[in-house]
N, C-alpha and C positions, 0 to 999 in steps of 0.2 A: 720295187713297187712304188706307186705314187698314187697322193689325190691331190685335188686341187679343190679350195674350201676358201668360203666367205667368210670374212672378219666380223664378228659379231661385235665384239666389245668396244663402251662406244670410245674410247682410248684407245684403239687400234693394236697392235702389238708396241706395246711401252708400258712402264713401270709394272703395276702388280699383273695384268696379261702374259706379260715379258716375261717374268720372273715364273710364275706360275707354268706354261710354256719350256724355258730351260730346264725348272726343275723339273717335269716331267719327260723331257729328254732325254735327262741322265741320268732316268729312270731302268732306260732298256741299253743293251747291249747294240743293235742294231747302229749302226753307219744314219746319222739323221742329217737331210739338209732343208732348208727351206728358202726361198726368196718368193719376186713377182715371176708369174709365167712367162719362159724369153728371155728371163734376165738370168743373171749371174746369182749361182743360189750359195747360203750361207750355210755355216754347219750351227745348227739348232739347240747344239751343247752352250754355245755362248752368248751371255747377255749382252756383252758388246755388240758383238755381229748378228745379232735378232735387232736388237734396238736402233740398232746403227742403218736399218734396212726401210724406218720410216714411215709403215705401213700403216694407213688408216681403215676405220670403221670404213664396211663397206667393198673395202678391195679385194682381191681375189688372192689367194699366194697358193705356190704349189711346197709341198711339201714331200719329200724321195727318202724313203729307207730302203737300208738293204741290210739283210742280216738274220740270224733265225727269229730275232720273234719284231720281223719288222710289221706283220701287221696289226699286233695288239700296239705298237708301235704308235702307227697311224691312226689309230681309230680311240687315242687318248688325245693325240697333238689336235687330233679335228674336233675332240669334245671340248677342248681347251681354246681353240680360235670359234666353235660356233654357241658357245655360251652366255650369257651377257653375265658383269660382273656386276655383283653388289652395291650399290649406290650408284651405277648408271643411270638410273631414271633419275635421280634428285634427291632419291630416297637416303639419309646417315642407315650406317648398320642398324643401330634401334627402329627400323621403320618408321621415324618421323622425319618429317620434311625437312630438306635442305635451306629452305629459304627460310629467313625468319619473316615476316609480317607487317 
């Protein structure tokens, strides 16, 4: 099985995307990989090779399981790239503004 899903997060897949992402990987049993479409895909277990893949807000990545529960699988790793993450708008975790004045 495979989808192919927009990068939400405005970090792209790196730091807490990444990690978030991995941990959710190794989450299920299923065979997980991900890269860009066309290209050479990485295995989704590793933060190395997630992060090492570059990918910004915006871009497209395919991601392929295989395995019995590959598609609850998929349909966490897509919650997890089309999500936006907490103080991407500007916003600190307390809901007040990043900028000071």
């Amino acid at each position: 099985m495979e989808r192919t899903v927009e990068v939400v997060p405005e970090a792209g897949i790196h730091a807490r995307p990444a990690a978030e992402f991995v941990q959710t990987a190794n989450r299920f049993g299923a065979e997980l990989t991900v890269g860009r479409p066309d290209e050479e895909m990485v295995s989704a277990n590793s933060m190395l090779a997630v992060t090492g893949l570059n990918v910004r807000n915006g871009e497209t990545v395919r991601i392929v399981a295989e395995g019995d529960d590959a598609a609850e699988a998929l349909d966490a790793l897509e919650a997890v790239l089309t999500t936006p993450v907490a103080g991407d708008d500007g916003e600190t975790a307390d809901g007040e503004g990043g900028e000071t004045p």
